[in-house]
mmJSON file of the N, C-alpha and C atoms, coordinates in Angstrom:
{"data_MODEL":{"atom_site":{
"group_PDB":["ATOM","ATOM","ATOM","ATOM","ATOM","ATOM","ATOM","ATOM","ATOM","ATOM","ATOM","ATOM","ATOM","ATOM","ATOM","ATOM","ATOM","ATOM","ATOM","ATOM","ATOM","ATOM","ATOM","ATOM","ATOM","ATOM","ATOM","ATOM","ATOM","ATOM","ATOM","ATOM","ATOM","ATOM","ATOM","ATOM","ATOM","ATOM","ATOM","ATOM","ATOM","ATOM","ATOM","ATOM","ATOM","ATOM","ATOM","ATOM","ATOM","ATOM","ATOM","ATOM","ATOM","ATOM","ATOM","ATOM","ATOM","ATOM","ATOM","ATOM","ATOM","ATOM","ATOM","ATOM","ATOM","ATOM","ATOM","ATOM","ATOM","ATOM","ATOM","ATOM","ATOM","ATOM","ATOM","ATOM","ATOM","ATOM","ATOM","ATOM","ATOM","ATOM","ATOM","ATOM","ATOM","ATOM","ATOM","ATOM","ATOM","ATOM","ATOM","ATOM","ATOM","ATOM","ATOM","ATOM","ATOM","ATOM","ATOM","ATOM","ATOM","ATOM","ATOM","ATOM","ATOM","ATOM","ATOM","ATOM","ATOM","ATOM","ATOM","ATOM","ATOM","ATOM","ATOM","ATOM","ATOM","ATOM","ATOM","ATOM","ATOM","ATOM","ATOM","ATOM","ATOM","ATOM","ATOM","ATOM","ATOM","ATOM","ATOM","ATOM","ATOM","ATOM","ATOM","ATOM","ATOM","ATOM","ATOM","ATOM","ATOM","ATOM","ATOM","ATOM","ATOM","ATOM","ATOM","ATOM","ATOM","ATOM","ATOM","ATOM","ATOM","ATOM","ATOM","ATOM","ATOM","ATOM","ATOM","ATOM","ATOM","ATOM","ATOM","ATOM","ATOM","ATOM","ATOM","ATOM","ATOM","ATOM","ATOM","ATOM","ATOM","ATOM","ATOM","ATOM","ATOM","ATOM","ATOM","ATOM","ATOM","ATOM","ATOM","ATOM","ATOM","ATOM","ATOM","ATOM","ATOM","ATOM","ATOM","ATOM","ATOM","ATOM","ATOM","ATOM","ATOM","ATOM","ATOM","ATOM","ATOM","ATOM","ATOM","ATOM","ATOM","ATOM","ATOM","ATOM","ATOM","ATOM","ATOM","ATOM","ATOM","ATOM","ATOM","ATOM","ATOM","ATOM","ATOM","ATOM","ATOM","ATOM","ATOM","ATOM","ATOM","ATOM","ATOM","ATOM","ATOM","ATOM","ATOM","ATOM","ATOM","ATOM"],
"id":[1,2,3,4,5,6,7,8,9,10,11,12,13,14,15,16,17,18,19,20,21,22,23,24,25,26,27,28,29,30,31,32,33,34,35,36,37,38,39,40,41,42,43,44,45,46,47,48,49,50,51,52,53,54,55,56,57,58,59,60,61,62,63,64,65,66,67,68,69,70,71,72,73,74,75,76,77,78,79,80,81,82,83,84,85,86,87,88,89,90,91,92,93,94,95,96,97,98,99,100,101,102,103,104,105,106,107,108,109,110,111,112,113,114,115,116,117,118,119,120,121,122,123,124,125,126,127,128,129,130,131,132,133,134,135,136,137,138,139,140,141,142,143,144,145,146,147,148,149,150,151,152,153,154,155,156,157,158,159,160,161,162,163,164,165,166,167,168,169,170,171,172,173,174,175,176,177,178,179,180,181,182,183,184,185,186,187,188,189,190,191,192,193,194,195,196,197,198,199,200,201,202,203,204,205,206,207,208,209,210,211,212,213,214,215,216,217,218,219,220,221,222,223,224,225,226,227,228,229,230,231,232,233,234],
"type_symbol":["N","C","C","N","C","C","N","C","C","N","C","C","N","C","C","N","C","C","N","C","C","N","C","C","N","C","C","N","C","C","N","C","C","N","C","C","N","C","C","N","C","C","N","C","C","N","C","C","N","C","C","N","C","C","N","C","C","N","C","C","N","C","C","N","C","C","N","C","C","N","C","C","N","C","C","N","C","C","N","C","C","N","C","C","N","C","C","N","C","C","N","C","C","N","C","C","N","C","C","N","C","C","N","C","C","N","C","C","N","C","C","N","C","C","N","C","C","N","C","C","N","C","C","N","C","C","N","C","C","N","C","C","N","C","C","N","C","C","N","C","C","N","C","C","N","C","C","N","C","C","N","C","C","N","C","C","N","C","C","N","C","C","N","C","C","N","C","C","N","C","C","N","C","C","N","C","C","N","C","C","N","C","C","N","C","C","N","C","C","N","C","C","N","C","C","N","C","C","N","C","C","N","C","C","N","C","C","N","C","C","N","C","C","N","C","C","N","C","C","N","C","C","N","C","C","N","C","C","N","C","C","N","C","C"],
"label_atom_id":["N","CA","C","N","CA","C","N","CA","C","N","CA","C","N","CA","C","N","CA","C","N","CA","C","N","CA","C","N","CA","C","N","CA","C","N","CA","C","N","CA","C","N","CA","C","N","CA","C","N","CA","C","N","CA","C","N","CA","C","N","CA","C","N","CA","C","N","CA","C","N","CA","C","N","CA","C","N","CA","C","N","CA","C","N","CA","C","N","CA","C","N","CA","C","N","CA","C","N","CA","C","N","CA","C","N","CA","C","N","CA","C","N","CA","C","N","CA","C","N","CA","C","N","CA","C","N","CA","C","N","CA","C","N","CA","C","N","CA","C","N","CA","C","N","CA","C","N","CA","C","N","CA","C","N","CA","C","N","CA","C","N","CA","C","N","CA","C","N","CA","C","N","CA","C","N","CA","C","N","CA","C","N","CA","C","N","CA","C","N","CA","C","N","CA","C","N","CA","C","N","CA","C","N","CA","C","N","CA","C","N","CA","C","N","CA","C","N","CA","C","N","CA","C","N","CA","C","N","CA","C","N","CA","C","N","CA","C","N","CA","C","N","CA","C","N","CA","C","N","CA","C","N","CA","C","N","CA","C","N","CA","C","N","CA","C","N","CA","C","N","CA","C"],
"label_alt_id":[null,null,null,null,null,null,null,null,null,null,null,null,null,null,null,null,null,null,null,null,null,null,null,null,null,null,null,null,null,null,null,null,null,null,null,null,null,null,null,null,null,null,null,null,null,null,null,null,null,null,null,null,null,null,null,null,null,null,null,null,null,null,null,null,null,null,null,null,null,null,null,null,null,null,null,null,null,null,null,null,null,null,null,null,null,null,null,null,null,null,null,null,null,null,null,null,null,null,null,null,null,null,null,null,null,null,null,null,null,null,null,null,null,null,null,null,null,null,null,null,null,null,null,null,null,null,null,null,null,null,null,null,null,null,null,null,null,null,null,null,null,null,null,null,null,null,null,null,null,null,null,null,null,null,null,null,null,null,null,null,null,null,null,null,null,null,null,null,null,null,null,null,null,null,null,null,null,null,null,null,null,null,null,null,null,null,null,null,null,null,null,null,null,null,null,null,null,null,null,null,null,null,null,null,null,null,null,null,null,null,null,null,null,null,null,null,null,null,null,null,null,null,null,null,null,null,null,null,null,null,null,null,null,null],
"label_comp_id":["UNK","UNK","UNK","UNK","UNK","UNK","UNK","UNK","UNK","UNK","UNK","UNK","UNK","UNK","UNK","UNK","UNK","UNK","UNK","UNK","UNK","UNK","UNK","UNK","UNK","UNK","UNK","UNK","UNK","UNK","UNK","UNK","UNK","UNK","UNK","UNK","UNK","UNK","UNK","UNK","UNK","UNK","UNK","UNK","UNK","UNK","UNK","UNK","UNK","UNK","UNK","UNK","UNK","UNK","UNK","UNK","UNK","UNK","UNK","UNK","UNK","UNK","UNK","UNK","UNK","UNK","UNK","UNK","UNK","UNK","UNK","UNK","UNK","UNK","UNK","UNK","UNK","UNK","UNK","UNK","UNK","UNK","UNK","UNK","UNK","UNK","UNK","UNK","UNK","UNK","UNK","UNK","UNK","UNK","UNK","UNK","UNK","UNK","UNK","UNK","UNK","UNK","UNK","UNK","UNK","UNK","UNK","UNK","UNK","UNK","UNK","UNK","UNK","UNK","UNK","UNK","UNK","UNK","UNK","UNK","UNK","UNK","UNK","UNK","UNK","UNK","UNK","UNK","UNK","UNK","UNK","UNK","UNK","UNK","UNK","UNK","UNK","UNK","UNK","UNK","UNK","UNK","UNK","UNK","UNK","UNK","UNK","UNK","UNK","UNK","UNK","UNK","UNK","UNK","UNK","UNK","UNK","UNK","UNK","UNK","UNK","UNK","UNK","UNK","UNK","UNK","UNK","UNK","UNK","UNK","UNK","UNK","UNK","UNK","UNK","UNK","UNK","UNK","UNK","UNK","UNK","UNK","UNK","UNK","UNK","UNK","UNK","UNK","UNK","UNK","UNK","UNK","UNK","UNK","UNK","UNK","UNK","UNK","UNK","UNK","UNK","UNK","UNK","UNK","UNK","UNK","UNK","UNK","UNK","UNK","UNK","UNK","UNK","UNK","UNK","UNK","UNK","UNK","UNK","UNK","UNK","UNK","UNK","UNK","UNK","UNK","UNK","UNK","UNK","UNK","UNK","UNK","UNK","UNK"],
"label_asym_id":["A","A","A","A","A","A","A","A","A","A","A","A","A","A","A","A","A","A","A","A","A","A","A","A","A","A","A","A","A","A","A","A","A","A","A","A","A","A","A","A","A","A","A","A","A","A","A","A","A","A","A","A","A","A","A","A","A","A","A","A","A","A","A","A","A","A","A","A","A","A","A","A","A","A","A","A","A","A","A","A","A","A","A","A","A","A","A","A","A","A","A","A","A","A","A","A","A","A","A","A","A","A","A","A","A","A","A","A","A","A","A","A","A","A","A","A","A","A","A","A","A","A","A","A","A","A","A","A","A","A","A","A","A","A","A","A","A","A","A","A","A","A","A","A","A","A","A","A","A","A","A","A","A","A","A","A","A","A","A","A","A","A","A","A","A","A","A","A","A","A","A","A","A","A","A","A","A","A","A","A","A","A","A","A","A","A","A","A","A","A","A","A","A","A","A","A","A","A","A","A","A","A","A","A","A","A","A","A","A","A","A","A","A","A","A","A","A","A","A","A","A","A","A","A","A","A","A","A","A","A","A","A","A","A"],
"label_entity_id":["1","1","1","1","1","1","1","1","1","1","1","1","1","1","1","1","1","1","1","1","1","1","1","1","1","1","1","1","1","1","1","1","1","1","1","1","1","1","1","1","1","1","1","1","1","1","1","1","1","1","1","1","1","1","1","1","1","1","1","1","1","1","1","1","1","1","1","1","1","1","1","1","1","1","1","1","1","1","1","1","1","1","1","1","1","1","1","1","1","1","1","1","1","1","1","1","1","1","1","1","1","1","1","1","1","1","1","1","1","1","1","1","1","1","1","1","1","1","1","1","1","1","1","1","1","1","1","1","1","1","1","1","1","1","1","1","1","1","1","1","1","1","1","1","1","1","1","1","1","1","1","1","1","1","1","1","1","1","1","1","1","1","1","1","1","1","1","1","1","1","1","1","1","1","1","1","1","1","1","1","1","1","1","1","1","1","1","1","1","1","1","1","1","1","1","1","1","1","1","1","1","1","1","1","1","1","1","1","1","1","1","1","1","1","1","1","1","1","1","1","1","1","1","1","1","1","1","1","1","1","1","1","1","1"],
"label_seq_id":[1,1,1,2,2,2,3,3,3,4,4,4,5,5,5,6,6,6,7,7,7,8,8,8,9,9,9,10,10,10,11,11,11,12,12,12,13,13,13,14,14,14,15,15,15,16,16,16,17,17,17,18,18,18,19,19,19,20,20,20,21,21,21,22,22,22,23,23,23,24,24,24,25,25,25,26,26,26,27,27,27,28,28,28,29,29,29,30,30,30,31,31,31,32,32,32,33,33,33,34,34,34,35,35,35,36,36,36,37,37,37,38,38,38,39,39,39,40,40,40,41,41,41,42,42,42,43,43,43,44,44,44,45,45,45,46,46,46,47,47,47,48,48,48,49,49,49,50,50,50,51,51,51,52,52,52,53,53,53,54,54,54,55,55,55,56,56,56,57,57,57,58,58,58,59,59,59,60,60,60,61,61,61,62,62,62,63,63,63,64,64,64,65,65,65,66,66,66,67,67,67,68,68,68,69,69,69,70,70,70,71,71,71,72,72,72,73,73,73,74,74,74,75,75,75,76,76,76,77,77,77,78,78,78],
"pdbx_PDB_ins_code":[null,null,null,null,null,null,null,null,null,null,null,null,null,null,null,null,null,null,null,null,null,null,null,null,null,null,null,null,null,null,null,null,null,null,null,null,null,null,null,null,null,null,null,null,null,null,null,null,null,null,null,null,null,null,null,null,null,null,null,null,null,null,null,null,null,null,null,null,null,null,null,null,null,null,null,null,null,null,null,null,null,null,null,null,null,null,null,null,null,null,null,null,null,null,null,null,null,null,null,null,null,null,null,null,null,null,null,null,null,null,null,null,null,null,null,null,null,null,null,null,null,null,null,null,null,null,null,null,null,null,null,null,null,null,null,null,null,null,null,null,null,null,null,null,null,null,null,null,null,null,null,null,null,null,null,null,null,null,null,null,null,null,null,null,null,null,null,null,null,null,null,null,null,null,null,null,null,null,null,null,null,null,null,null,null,null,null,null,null,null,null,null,null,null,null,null,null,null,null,null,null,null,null,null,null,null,null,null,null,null,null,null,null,null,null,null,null,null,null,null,null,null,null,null,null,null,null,null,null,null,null,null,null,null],
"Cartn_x":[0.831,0.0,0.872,0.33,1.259,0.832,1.827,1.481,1.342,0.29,0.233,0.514,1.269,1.294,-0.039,-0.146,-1.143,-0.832,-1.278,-1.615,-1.676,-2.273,-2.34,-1.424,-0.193,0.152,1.274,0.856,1.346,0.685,1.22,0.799,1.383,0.728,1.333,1.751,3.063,3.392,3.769,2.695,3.637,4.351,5.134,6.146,6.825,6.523,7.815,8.791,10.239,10.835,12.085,12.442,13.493,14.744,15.84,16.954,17.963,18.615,19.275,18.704,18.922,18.963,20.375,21.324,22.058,21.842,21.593,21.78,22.868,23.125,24.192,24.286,24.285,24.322,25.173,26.099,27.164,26.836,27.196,26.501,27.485,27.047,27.68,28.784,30.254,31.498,31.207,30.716,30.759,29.991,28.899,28.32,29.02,29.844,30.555,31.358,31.961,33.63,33.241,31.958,31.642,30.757,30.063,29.439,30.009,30.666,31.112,32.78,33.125,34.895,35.348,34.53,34.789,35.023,36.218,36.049,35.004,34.582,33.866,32.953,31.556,30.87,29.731,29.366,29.129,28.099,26.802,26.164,25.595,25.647,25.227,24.122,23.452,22.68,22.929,22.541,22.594,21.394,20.813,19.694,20.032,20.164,19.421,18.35,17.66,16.67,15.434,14.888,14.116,12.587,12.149,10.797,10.672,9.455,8.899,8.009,6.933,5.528,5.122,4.42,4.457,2.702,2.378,1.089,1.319,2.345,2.296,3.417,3.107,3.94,5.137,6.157,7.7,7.896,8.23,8.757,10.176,11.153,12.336,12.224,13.126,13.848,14.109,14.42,15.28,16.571,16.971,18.292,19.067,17.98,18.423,16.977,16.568,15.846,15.813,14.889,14.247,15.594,16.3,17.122,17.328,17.243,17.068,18.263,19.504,20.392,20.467,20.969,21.093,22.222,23.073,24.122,24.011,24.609,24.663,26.017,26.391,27.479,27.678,28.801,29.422,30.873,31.119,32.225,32.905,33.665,33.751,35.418,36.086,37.508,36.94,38.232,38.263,39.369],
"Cartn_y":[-1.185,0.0,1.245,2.312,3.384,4.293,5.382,6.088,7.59,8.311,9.806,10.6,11.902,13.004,13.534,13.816,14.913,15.605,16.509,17.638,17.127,15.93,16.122,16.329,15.81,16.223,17.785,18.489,20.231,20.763,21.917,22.902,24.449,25.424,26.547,27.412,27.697,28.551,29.946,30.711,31.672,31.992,32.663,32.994,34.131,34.798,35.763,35.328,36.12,35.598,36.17,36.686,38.077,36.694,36.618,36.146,36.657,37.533,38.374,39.589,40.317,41.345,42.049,43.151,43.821,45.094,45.489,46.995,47.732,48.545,49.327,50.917,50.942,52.525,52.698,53.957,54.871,55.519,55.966,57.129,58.421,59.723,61.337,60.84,61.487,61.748,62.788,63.914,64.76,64.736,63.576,63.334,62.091,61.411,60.883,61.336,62.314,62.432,63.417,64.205,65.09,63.916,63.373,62.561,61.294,60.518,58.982,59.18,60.579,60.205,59.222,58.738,57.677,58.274,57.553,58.334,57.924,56.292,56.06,55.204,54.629,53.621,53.386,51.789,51.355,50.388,50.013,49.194,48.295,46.9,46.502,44.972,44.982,43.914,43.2,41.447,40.672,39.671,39.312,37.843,37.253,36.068,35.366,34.314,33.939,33.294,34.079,35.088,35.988,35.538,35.252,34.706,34.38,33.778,32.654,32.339,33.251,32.975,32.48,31.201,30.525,29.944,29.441,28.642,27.494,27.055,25.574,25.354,24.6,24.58,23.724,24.506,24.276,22.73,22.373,20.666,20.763,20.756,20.123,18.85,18.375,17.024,17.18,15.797,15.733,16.368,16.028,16.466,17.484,18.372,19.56,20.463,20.79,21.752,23.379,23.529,25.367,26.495,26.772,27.539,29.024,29.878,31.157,31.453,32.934,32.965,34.622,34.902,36.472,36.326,37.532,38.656,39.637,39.651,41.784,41.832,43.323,43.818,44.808,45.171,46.371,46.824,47.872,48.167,49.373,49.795,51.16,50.79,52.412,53.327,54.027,54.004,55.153,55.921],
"Cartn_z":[0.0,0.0,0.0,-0.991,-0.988,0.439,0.75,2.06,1.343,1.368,0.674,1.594,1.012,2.402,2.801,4.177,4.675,5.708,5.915,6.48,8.156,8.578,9.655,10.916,11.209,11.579,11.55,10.711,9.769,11.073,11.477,12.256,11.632,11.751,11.084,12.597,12.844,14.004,13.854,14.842,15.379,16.239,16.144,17.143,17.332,18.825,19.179,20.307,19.991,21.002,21.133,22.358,22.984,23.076,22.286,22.712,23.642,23.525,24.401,24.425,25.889,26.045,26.976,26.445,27.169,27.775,28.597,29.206,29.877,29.884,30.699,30.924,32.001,32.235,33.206,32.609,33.123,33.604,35.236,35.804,35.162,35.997,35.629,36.63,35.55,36.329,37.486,37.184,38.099,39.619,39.279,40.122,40.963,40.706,41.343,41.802,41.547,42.197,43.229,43.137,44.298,45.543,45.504,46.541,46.615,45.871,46.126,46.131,45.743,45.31,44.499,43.186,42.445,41.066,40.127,39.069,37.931,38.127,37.231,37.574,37.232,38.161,36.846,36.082,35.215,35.751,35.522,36.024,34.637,34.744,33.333,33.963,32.873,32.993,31.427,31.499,30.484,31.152,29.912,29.873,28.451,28.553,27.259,27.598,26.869,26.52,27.551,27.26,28.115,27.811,26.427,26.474,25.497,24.873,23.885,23.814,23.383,23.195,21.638,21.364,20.545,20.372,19.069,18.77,19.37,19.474,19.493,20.862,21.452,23.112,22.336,23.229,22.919,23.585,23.261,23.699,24.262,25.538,25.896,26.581,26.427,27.018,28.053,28.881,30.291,30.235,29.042,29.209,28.481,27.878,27.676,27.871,29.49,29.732,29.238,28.996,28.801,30.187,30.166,30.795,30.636,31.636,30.914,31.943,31.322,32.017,32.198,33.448,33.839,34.526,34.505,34.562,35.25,36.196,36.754,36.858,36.171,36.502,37.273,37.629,38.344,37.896,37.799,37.355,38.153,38.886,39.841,39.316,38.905,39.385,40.15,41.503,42.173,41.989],
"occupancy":[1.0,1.0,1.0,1.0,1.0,1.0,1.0,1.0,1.0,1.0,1.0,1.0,1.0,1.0,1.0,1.0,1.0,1.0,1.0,1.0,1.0,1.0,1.0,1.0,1.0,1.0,1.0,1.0,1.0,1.0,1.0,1.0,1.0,1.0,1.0,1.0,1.0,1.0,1.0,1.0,1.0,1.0,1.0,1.0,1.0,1.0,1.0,1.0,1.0,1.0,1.0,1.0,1.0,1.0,1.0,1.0,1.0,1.0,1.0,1.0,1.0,1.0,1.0,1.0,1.0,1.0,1.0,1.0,1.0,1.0,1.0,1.0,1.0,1.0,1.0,1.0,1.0,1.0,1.0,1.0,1.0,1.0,1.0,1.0,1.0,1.0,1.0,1.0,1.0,1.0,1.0,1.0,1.0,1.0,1.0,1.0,1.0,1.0,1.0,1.0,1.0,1.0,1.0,1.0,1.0,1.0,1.0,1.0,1.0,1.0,1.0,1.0,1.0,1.0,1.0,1.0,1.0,1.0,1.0,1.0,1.0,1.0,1.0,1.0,1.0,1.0,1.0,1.0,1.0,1.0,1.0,1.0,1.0,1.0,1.0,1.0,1.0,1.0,1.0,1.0,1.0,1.0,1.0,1.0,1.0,1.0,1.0,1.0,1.0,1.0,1.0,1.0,1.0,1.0,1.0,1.0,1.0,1.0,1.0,1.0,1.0,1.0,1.0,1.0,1.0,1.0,1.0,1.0,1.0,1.0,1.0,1.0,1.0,1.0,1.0,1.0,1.0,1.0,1.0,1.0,1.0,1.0,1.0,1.0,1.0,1.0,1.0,1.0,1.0,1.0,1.0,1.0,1.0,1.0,1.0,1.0,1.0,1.0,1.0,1.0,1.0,1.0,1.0,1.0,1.0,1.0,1.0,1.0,1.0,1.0,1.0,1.0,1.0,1.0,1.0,1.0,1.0,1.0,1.0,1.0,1.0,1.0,1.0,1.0,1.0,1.0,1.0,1.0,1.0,1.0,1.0,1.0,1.0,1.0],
"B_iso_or_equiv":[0.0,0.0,0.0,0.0,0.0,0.0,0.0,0.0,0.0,0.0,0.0,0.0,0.0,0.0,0.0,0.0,0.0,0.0,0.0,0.0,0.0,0.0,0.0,0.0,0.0,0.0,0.0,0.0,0.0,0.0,0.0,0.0,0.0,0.0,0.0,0.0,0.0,0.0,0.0,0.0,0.0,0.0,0.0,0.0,0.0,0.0,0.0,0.0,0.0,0.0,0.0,0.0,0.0,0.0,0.0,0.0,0.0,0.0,0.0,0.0,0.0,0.0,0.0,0.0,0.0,0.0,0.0,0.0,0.0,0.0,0.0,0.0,0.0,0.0,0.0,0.0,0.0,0.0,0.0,0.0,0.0,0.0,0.0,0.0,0.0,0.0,0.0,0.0,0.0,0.0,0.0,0.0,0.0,0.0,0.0,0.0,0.0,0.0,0.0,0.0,0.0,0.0,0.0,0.0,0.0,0.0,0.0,0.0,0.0,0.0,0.0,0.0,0.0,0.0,0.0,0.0,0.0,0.0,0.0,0.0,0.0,0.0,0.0,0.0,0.0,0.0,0.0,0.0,0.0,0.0,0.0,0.0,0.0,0.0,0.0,0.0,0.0,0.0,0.0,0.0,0.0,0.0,0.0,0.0,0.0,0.0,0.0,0.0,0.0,0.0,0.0,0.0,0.0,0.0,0.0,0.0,0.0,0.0,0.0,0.0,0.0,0.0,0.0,0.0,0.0,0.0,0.0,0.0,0.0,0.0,0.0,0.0,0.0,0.0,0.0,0.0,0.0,0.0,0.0,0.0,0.0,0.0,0.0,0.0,0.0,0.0,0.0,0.0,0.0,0.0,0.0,0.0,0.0,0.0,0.0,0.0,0.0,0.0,0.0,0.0,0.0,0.0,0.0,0.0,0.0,0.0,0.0,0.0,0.0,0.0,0.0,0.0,0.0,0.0,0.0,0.0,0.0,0.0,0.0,0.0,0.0,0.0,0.0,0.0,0.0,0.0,0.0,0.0,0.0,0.0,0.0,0.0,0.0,0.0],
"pdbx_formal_charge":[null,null,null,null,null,null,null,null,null,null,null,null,null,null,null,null,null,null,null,null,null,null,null,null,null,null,null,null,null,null,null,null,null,null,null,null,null,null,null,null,null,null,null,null,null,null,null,null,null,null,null,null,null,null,null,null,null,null,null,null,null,null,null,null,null,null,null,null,null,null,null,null,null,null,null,null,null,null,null,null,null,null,null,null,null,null,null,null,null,null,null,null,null,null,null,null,null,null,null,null,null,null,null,null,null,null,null,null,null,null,null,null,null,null,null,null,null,null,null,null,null,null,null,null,null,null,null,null,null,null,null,null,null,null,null,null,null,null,null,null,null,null,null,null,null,null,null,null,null,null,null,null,null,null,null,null,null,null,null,null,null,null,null,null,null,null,null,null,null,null,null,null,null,null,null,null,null,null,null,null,null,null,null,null,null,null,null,null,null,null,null,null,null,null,null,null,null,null,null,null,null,null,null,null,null,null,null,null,null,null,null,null,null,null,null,null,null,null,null,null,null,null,null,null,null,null,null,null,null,null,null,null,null,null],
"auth_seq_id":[1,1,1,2,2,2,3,3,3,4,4,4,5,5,5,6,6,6,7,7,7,8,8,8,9,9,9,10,10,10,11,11,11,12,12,12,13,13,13,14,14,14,15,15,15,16,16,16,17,17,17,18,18,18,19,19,19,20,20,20,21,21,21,22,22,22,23,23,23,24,24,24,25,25,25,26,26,26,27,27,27,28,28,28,29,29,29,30,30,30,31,31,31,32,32,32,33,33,33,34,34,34,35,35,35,36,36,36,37,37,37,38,38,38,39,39,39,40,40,40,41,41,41,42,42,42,43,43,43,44,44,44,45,45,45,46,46,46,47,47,47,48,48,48,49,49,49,50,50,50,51,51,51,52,52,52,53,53,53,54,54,54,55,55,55,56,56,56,57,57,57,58,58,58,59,59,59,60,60,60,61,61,61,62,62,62,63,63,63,64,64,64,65,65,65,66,66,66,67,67,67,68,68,68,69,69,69,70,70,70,71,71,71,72,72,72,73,73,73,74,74,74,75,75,75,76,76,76,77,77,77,78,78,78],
"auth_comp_id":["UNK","UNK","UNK","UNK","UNK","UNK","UNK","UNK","UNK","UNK","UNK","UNK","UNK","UNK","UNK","UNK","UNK","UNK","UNK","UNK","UNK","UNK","UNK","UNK","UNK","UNK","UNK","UNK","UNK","UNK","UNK","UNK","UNK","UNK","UNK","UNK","UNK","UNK","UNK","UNK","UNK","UNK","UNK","UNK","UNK","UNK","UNK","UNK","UNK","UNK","UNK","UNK","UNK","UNK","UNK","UNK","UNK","UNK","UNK","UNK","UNK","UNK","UNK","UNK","UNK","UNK","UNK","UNK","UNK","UNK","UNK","UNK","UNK","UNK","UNK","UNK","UNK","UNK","UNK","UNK","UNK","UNK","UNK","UNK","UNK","UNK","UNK","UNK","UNK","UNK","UNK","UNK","UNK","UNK","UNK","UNK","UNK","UNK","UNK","UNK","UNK","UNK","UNK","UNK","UNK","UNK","UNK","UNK","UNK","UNK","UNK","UNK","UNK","UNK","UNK","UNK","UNK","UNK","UNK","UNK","UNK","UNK","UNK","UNK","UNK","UNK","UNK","UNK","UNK","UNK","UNK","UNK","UNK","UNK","UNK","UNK","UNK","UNK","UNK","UNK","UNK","UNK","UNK","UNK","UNK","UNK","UNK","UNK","UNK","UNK","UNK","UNK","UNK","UNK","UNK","UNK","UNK","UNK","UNK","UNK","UNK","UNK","UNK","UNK","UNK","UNK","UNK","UNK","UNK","UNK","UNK","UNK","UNK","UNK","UNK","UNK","UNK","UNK","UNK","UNK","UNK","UNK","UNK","UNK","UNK","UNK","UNK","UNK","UNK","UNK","UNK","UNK","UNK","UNK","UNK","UNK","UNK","UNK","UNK","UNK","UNK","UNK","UNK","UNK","UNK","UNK","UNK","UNK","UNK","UNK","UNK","UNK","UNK","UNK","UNK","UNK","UNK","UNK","UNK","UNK","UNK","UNK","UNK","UNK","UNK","UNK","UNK","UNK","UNK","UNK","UNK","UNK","UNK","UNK"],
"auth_asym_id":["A","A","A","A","A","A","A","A","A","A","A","A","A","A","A","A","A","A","A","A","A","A","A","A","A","A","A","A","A","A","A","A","A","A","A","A","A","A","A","A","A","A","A","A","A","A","A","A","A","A","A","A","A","A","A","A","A","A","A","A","A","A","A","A","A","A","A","A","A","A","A","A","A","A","A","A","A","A","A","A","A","A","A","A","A","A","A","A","A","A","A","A","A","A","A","A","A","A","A","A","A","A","A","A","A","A","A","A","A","A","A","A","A","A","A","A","A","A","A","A","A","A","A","A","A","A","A","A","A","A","A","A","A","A","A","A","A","A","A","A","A","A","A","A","A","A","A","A","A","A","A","A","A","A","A","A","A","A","A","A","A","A","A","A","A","A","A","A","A","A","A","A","A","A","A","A","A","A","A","A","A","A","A","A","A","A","A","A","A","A","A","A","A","A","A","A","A","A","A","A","A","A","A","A","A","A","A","A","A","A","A","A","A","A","A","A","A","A","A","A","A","A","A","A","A","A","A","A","A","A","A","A","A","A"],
"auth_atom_id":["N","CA","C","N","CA","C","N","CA","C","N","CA","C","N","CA","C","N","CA","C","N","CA","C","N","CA","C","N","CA","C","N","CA","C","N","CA","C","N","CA","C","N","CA","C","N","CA","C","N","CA","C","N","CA","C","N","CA","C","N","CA","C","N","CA","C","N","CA","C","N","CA","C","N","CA","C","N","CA","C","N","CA","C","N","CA","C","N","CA","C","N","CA","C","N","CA","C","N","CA","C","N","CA","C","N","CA","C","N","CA","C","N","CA","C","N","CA","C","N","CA","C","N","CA","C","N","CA","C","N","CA","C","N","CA","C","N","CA","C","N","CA","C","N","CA","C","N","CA","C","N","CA","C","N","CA","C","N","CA","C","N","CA","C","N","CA","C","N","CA","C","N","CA","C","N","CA","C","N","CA","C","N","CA","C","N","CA","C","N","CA","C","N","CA","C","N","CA","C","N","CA","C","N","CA","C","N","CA","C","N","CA","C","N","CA","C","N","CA","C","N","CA","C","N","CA","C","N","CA","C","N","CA","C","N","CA","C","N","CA","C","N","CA","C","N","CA","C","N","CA","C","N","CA","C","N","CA","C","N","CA","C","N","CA","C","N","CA","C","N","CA","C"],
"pdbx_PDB_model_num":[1,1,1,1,1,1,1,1,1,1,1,1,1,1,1,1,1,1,1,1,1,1,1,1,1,1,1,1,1,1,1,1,1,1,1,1,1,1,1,1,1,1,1,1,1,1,1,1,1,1,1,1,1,1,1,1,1,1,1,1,1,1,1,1,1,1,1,1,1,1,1,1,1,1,1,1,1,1,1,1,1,1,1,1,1,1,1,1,1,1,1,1,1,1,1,1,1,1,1,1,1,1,1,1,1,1,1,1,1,1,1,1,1,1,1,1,1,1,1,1,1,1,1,1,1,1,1,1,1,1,1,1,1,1,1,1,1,1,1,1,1,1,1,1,1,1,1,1,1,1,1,1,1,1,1,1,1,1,1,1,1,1,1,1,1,1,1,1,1,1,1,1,1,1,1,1,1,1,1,1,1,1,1,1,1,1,1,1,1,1,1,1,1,1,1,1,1,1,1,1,1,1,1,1,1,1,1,1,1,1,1,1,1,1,1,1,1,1,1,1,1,1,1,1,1,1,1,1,1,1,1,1,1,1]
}}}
């Protein structure tokens, strides 16, 4: 017996989805060196895998779970 294609198991997906995100903000020199005595002070943030909204539910394994990863930085010269 021949086997024909179909459709049934076809799903049409949508999808959005934030891979990384970086931020960082430098504070004012001047505002440091008068109240903290610092010459420089850098604050940063990192994520990846931040979200994933989809038609069709995402499937992982045991052994490679859904993992989402975050970062904070700091950076100070005095």
């Amino acid at each position: 017996n021949a086997t024909y294609a179909s459709s049934r198991f076809v799903m049409k997906e949508n999808a959005i989805n934030l891979n990384s995100v970086n931020l960082n903000y430098e504070f004012d020199n001047e505002w440091l060196k008068k109240k903290l005595k610092m010459d420089y002070l850098s604050l940063g943030f990192y994520a990846e895998d931040v979200f994933y909204i989809s038609t069709i539910k995402q499937e992982r394994g045991l052994y490679y779970p859904f993992a989402r990863k975050f970062s904070l930085s700091i950076t100070a010269r005095f």
